[in-house]
KELOKOL-915672 format. One record per atom (N, C-alpha, C, O): residue in one letter; x, y, z. Coordinates in steps of 0.1 Angstrom, whole numbers, plus 5000, padded with zeros to 4 digits. Layout:
N
AXYZ ...
! end
This chain:
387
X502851324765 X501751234762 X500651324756 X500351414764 X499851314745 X499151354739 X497451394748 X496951294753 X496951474749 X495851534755 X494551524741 X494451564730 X493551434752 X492551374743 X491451454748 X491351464760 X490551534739 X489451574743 X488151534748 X487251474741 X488251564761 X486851514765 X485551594765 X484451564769 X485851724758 X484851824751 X485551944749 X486651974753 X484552004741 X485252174736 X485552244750 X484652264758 X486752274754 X487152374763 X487552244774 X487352304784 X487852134776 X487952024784 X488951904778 X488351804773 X490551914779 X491251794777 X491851754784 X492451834792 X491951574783 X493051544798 X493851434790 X493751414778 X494451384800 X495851274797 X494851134794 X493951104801 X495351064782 X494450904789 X495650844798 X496850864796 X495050754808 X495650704824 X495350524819 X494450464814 X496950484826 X496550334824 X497150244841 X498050254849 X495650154838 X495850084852 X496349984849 X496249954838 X497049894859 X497449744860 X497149664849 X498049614842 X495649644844 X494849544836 X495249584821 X495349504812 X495549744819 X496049804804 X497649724800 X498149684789 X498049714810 X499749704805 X500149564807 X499649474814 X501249544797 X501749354799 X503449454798 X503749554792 X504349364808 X505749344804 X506149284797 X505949164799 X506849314786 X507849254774 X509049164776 X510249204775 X508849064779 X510048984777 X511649024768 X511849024756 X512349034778 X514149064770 X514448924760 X514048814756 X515849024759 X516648874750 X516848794759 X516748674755 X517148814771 X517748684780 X516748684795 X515948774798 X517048564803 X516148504813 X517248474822 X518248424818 X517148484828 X517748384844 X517448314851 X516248284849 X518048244860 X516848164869 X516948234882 X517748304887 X515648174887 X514948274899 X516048294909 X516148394915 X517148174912 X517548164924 X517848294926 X517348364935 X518948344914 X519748454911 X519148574915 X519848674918 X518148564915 X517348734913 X517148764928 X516748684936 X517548924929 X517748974942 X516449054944 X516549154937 X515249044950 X514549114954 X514349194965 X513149234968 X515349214973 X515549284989 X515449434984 X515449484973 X515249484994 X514749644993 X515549685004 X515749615014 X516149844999 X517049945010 X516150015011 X515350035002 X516050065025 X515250225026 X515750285040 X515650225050 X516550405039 X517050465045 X518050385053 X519250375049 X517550305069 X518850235073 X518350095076 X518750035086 X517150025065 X516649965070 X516849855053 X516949895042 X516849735056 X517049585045 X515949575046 X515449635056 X515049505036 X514049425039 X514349285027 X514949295016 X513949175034 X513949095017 X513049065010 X513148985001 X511849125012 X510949165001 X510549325001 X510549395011 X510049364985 X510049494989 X508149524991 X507449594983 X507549455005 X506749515012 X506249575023 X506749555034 X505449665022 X504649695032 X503249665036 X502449735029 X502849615044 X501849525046 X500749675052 X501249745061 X499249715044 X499049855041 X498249835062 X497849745068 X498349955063 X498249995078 X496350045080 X495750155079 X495849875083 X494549855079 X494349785090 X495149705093 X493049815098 X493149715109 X492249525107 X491849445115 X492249535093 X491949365091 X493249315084 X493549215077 X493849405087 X495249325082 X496549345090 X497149245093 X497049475094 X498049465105 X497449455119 X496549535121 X497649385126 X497849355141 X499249345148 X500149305141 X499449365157 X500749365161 X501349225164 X502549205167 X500549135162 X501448995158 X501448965146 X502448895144 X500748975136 X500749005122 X501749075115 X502149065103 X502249175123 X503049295118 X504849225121 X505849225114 X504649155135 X505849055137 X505648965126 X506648955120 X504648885122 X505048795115 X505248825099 X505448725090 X505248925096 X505049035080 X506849055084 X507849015077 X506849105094 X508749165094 X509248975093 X509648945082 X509148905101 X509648715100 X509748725085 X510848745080 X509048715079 X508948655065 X509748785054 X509748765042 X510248885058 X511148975052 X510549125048 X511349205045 X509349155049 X508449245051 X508349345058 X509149335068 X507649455058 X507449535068 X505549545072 X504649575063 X505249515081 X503849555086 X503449725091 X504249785099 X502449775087 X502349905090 X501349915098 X500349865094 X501449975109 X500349945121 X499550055120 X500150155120 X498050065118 X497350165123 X497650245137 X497750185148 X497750335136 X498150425150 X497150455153 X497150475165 X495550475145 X494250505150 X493550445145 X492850475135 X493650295152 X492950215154 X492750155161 X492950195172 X492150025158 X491450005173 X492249925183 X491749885193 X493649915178 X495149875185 X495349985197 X495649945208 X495150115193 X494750205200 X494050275208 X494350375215 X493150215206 X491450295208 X491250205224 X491050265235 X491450035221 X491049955232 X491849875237 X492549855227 X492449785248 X493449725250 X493249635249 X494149555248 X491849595248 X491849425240 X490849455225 X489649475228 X491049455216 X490149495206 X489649355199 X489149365188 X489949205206 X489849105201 X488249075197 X487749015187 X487849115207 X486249075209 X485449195197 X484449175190 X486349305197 X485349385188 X485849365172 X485249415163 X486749305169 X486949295157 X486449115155 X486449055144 X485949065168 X485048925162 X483549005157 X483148965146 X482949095164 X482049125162 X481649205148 X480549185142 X482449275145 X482549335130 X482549235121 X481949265110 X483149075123 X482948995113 X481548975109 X481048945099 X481149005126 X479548925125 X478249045120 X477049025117 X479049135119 X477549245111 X477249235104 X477949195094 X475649265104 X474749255088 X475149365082 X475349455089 X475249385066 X476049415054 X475249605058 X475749715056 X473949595064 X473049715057 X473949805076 X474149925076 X474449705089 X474449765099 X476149825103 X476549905111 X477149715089 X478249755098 X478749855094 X479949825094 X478449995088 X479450105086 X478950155102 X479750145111 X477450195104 X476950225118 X477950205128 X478850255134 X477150095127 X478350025142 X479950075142 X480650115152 X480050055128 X481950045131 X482250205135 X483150245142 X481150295129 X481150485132 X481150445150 X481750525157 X480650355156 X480350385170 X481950335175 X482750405182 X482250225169 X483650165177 X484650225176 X485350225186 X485050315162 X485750385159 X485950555171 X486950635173 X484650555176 X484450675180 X485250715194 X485350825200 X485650575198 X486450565214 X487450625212 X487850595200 X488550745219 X489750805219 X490950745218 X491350655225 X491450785209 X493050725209 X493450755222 X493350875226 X494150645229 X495150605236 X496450655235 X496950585226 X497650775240 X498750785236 X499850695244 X501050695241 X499150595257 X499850515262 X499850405250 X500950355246 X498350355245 X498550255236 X499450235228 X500150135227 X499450355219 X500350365209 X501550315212 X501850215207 X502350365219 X504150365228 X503750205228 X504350125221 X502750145237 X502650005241 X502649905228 X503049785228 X501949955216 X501949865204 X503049845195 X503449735189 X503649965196 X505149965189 X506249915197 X507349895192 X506049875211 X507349815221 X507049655219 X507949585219 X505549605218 X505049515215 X505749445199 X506049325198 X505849525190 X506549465173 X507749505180 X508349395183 X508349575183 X509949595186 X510649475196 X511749425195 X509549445205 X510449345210 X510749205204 X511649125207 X509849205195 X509949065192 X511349055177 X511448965168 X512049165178 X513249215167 X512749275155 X513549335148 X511749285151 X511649345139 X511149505136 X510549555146 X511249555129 X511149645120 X510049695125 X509049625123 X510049835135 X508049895137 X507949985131 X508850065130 X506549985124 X506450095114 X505050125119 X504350035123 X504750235118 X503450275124 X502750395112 X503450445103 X501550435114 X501150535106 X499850595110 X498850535113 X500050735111 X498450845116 X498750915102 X499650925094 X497050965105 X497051095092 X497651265094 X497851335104 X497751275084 X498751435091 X497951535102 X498451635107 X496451495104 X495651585116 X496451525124 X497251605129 X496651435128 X496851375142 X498451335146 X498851265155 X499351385135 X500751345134 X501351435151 X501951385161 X500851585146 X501751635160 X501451565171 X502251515179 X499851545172 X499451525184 X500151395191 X500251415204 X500551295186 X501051155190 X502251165182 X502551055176 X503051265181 X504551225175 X505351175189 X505951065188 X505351225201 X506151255214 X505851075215 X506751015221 X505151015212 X503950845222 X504950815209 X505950735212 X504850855197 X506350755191 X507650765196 X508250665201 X508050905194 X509250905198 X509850805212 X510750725213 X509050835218 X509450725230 X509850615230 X510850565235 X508550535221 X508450415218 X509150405212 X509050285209 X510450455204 X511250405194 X510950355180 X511750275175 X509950395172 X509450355161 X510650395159 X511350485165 X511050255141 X511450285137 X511050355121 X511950395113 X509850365117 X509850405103 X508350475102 X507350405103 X508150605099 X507150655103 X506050655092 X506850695083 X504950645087 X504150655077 X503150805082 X502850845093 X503050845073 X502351015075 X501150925063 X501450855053 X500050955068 X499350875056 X497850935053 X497350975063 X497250935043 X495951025043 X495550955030 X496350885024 X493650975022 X493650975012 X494451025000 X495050974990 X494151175005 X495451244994 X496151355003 X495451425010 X497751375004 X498351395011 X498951515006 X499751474998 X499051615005 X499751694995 X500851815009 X500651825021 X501751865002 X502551925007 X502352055013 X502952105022 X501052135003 X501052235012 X499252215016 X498352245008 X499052185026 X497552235029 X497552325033 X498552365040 X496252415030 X495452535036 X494552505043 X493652425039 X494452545053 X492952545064 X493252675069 X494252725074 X491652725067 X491452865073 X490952865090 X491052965097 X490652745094 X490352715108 X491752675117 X492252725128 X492252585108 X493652545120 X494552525112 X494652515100 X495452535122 X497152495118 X497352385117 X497252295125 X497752385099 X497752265094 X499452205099 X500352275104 X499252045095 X500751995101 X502352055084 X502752005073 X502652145091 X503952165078 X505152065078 X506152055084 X504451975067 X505451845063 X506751935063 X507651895070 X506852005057 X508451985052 X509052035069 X510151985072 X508552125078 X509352165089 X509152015097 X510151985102 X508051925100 X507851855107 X509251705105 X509851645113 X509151695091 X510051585090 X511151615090 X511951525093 X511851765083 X513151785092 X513251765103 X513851665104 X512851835116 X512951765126 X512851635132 X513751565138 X512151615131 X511651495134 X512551385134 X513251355124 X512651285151 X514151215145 X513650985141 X514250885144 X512451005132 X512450905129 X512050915110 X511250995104 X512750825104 X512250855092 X511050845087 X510250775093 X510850905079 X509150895074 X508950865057 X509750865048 X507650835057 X507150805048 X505950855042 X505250895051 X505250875028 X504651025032 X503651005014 X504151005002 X502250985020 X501651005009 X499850965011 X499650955023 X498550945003 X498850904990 X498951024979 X498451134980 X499750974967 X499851074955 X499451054945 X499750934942 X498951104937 X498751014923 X499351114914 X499251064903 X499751214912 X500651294905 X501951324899 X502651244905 X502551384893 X503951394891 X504351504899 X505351484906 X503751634900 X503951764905 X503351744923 X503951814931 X502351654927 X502551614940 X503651534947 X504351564957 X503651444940 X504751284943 X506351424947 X507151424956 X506251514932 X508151584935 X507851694947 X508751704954 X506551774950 X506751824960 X506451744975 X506151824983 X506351594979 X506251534985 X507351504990 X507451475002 X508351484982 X510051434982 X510451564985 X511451564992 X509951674980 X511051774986 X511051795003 X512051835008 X510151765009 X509751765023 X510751715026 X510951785036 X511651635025 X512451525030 X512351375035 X513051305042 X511051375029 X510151245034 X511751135025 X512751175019 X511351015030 X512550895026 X511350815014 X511950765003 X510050795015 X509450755002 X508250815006 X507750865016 X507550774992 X506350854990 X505350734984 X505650644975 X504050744989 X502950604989 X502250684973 X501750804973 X502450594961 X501650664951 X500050564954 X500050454959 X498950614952 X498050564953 X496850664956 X496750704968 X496050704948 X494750754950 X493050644947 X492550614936 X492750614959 X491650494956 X491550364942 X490750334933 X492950324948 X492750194941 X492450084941 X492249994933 X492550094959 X492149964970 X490949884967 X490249874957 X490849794981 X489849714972 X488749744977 X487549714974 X489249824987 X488149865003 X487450025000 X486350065004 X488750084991 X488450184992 X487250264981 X487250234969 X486350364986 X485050394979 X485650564972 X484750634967 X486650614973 X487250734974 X486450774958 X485550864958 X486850724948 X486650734937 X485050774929 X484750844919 X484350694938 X483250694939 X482850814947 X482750924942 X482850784959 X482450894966 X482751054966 X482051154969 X484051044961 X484851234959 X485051234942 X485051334935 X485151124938 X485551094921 X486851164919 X486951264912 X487951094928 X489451164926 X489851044924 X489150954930 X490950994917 X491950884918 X493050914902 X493051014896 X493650834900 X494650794887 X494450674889 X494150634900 X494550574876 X495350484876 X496350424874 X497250464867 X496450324881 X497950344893 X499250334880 X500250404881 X499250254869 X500350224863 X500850384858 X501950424858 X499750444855 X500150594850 X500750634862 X501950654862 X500050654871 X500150704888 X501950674891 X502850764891 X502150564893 X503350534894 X504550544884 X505750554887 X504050554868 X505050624860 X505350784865 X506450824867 X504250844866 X504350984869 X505451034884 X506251124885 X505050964890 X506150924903 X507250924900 X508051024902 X507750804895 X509050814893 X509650864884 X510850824883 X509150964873 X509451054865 X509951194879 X511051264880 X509151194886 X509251334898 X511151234904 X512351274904 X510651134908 X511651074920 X512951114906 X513751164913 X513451124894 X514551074887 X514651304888 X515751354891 X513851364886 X513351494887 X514351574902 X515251654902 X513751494914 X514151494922 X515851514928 X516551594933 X515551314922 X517651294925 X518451394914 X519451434919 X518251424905 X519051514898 X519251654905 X520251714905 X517951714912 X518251854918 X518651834931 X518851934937 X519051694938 X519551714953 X520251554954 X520551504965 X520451484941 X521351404948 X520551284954 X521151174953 X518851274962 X518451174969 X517551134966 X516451184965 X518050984964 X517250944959 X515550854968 X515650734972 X514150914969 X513750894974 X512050784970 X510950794964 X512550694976 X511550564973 X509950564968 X508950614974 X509950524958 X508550544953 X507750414958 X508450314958 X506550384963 X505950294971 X504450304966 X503650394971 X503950194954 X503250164949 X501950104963 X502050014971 X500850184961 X499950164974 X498550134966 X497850214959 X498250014967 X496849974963 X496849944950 X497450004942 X495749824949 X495049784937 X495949704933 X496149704921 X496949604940 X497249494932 X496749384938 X496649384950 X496249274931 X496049154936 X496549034934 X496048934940 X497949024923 X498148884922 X500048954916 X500649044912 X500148864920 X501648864913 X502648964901 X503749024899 X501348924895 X502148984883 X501249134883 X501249194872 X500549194893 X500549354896 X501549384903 X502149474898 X502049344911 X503049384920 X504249384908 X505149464909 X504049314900 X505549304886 X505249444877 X506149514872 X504249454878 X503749574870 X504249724873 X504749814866 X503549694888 X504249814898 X505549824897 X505949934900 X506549754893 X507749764903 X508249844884 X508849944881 X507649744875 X508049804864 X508049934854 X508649974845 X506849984861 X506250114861 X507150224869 X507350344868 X507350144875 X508450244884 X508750244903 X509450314911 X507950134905 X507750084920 X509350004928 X510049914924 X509550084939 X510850024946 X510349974959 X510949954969 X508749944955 X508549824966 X507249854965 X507049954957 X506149794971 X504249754970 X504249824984 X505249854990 X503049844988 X502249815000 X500549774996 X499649824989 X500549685003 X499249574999 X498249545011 X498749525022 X497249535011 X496349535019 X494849405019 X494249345028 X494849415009 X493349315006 X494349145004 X494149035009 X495349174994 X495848994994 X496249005009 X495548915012 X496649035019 X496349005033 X495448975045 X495548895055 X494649055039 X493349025048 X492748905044 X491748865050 X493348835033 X492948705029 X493448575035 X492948465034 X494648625041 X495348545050 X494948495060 X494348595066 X494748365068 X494648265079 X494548375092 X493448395098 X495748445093 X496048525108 X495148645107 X494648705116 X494948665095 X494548835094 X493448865104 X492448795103 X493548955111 X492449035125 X491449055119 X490449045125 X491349075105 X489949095101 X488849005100 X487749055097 X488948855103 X488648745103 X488148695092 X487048635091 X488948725082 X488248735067 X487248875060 X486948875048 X486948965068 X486749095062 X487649185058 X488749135058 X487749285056 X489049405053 X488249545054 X487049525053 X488349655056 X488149785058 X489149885062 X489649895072 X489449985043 X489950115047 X490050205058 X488950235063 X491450265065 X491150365071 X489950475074 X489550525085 X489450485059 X488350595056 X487050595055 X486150675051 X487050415061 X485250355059 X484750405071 X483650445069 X485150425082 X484350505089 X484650605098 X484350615110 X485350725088 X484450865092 X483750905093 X482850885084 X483450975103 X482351005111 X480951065105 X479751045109 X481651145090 X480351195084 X480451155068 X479451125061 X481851145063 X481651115047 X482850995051 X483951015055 X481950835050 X482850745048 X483150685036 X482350655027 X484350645036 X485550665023 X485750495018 X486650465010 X485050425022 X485650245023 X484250225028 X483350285035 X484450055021 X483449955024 X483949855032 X485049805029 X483349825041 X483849635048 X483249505037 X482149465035 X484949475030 X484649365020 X484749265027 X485349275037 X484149135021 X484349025026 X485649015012 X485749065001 X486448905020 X487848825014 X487548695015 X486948675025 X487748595008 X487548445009 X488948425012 X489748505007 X489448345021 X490648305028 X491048235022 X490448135018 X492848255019 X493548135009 X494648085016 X494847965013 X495148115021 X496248055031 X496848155042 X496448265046 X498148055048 X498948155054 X499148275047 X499148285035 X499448445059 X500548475057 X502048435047 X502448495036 X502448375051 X503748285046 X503348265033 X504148315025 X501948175026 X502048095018 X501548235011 X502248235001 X500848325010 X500348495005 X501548515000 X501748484988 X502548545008 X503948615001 X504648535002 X505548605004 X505148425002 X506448364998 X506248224994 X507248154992 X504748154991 X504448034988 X504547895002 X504847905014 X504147804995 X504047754978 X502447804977 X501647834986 X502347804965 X500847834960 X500147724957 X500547634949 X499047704963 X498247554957 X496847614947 X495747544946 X497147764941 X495647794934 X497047844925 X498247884927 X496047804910 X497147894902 X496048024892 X495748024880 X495648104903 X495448254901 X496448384900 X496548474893 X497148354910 X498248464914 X498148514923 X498848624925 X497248464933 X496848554942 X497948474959 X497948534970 X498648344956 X499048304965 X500948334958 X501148364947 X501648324967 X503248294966 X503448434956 X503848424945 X503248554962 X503148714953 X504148754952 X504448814941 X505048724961 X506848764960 X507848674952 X508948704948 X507248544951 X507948424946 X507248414927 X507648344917 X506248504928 X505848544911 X506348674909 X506548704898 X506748744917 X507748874914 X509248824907 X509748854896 X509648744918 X511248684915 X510548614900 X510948664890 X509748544899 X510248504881 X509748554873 X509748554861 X509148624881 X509048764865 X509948824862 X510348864851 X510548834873 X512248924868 X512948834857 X513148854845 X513248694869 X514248594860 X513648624846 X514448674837 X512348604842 X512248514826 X512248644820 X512348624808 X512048784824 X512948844817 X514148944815 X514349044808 X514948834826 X516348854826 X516748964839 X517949004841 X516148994844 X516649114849 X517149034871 X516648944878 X517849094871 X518649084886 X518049144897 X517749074908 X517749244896 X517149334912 X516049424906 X515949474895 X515349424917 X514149524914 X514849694909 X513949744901 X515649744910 X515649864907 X516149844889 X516049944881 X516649684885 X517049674872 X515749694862 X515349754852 X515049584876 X513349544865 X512849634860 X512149624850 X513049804868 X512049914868 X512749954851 X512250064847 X513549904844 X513649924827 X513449854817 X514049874806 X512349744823 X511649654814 X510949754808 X510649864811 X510649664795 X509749754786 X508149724787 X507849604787 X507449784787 X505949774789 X504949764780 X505249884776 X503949734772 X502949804763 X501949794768 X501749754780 X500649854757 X499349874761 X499049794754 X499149764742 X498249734768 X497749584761 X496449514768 X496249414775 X495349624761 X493949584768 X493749384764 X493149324773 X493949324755 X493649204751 X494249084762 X494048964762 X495549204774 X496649064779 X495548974790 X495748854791 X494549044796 X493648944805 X493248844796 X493648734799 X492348874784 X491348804777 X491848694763 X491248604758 X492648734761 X493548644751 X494048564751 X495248554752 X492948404749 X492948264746 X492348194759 X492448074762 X491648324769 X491348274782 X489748244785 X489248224796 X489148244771 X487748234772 X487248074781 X486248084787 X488147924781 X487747854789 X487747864798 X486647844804 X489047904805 X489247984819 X488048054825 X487648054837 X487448144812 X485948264820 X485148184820 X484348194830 X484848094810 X483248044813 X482847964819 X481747924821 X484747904828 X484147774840 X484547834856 X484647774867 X485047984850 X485448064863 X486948004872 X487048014884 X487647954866 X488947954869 X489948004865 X489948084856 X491347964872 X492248064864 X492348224868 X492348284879 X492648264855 X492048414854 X490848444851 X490848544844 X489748374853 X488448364846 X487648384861 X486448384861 X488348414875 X487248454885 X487648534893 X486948574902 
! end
């Protein structure tokens, strides 16, 4: 890709997000029934390819049961306040109720209670019993410390998760956590990111990790970009990925899951993602929009409140339906923001393609005009795609 100058002695890549690109319709279409959208990962089915992002206004541990019901996986905060407190009911009413200028404060104080290593074991026996899929996730400081509180518990799918995750840290103070020795050992599979690179995403996979979260501040929560001014956008982000993942399987054979993290909000992002090169989403903000969601209609990044540089804002979300009706329909708004898995399946059908790993060789262009083209009624009465 050609390198455009952004001054004498200074060029970089131009980067395209969700809103740059449209999918091209094939010669042929299908109908939806046909189209397989289930996802493999390591020894685990799902029948959609989600992960519900590991946020505490959006996974809760009956949320996370009802994300695995509907074919999904939910990713539980491991340091949060699932962990922190044994009833965190009353404090996440109260976060709904803070004034805009008081609740990073406050939430630095709630946040500030110690992880629990009995909690943890107790949150993941809590989604396991009820049959489904426990997936949990800490940042790589705190991986060794509470790996033993999983193991016990039986997790089954580990998320290693950070703003940006990279394979080798340096710290001159401590012993950083060594991904690649930690997840050899280690006897639950993992998951391992965010990346926004090509040369991170391939040495992320060499670790042995089973997929890798592409995503540097694309969220809806998240302030990363702003605050540090690091990110990609994501359609490049996720091409570059699975250029490493095709990189990858050729020098060892394994092929290891690319997992599209942040910044979609309606249907046809998640179509985007998968065709850019995504073998499944993880989503966060169209959830917290959901009926059940813990956040009671707010949402907040992992990174909104650290202790000294916080990374996320607490958005408000206007509430649209179930769970259920978020990912699998029916939709009664025609935005895209309801029935996200059931606009995945006919984006495939209508342009022809069978399974998500087919879709990922649709053809793509750049196409800043696909929002705005013929939708000027739509904007000026705010419907539609017009809000």
């Amino acid at each position: 890709m050609a390198e455009v100058e952004i001054g004498r002695g200074k060029s970089g890549r131009r980067a395209y997000g969700f809103d740059d690109i449209a999918i091209v319709p094939s010669r042929r279409t299908r109908d939806p029934e046909d189209v397989d959208i289930s996802w493999e990962i390591d020894a685990f089915n799902f029948q959609l390819p989600l992960m519900a992002s590991a946020m505490d206004g959006v996974v809760s541990p009956t949320t996370a049961i009802e994300i695995g019901r509907l074919g999904g996986v939910g990713v539980l905060n491991l340091e949060g306040v699932w962990t922190r407190y044994e009833d965190p009911e009353p404090l996440l009413e109260e976060i709904s109720h803070l004034e805009v200028d008081k609740a990073t404060a406050r939430m630095q104080q709630i946040y500030s209670e110690p992880i629990k290593p009995e909690l943890v074991s107790q949150r993941i026996r809590e989604i396991k019993e009820s049959g489904v899929v426990s997936c949990g996730s800490l940042t790589p400081q705190r991986t060794e410390q509470y790996a033993q509180a999983l193991l016990d518990a039986e997790l089954d799918l580990f998320v290693i998760q950070g703003t940006v995750v990279s394979a080798e840290h340096v710290s001159k103070t401590s012993e950083p956590l060594n991904l690649k020795r930690f997840i050899r050992e280690f006897d639950i599979p993992v998951i391992v990111g965010g990346c926004a690179s090509y040369q991170t995403a391939l040495h992320l996979m060499r670790t042995g990790a089973v997929g890798v979260l592409v995503g540097v501040g694309p969220g809806h929560a998240c302030t990363t970009r702003g605050v540090l001014g690091i990110g990609v956008p994501q359609a490049t982000a996720i091409a570059d990925a699975r250029a490493a993942r095709a990189q990858h399987l050729d020098e060892t054979g394994v092929y290891v899951h690319v997992i599209a993290d942040g910044g979609m909000g309606t249907g046809g992002d998640i179509a985007k993602a998968v065709v850019c090169g995504a073998d499944a989403v993880m989503i966060g903000s169209p959830l917290a929009a959901a009926l059940e969601a813990p956040g009671r209609g707010y949402h907040w990044g992992m990174a909104t409140f650290h202790p000294t540089l916080p990374r996320g804002a607490r958005v408000k979300t206007s509430v649209r339906g179930s769970i259920r009706e978020v990912l699998v329909g029916p939709a009664h708004e025609n935005d895209g923001r309801l029935n996200l898995f059931g606009a995945l399946r006919t984006s495939m059908a209508t342009c022809g393609y069978e399974s998500v790993k087919e879709f990922q060789k649709a053809e793509v262009m750049v196409a800043p005009a696909l929002q705005t083209e013929g939708k000027s009624l739509q904007r000026s009465q705010g419907i539609g795609m017009g809000h």
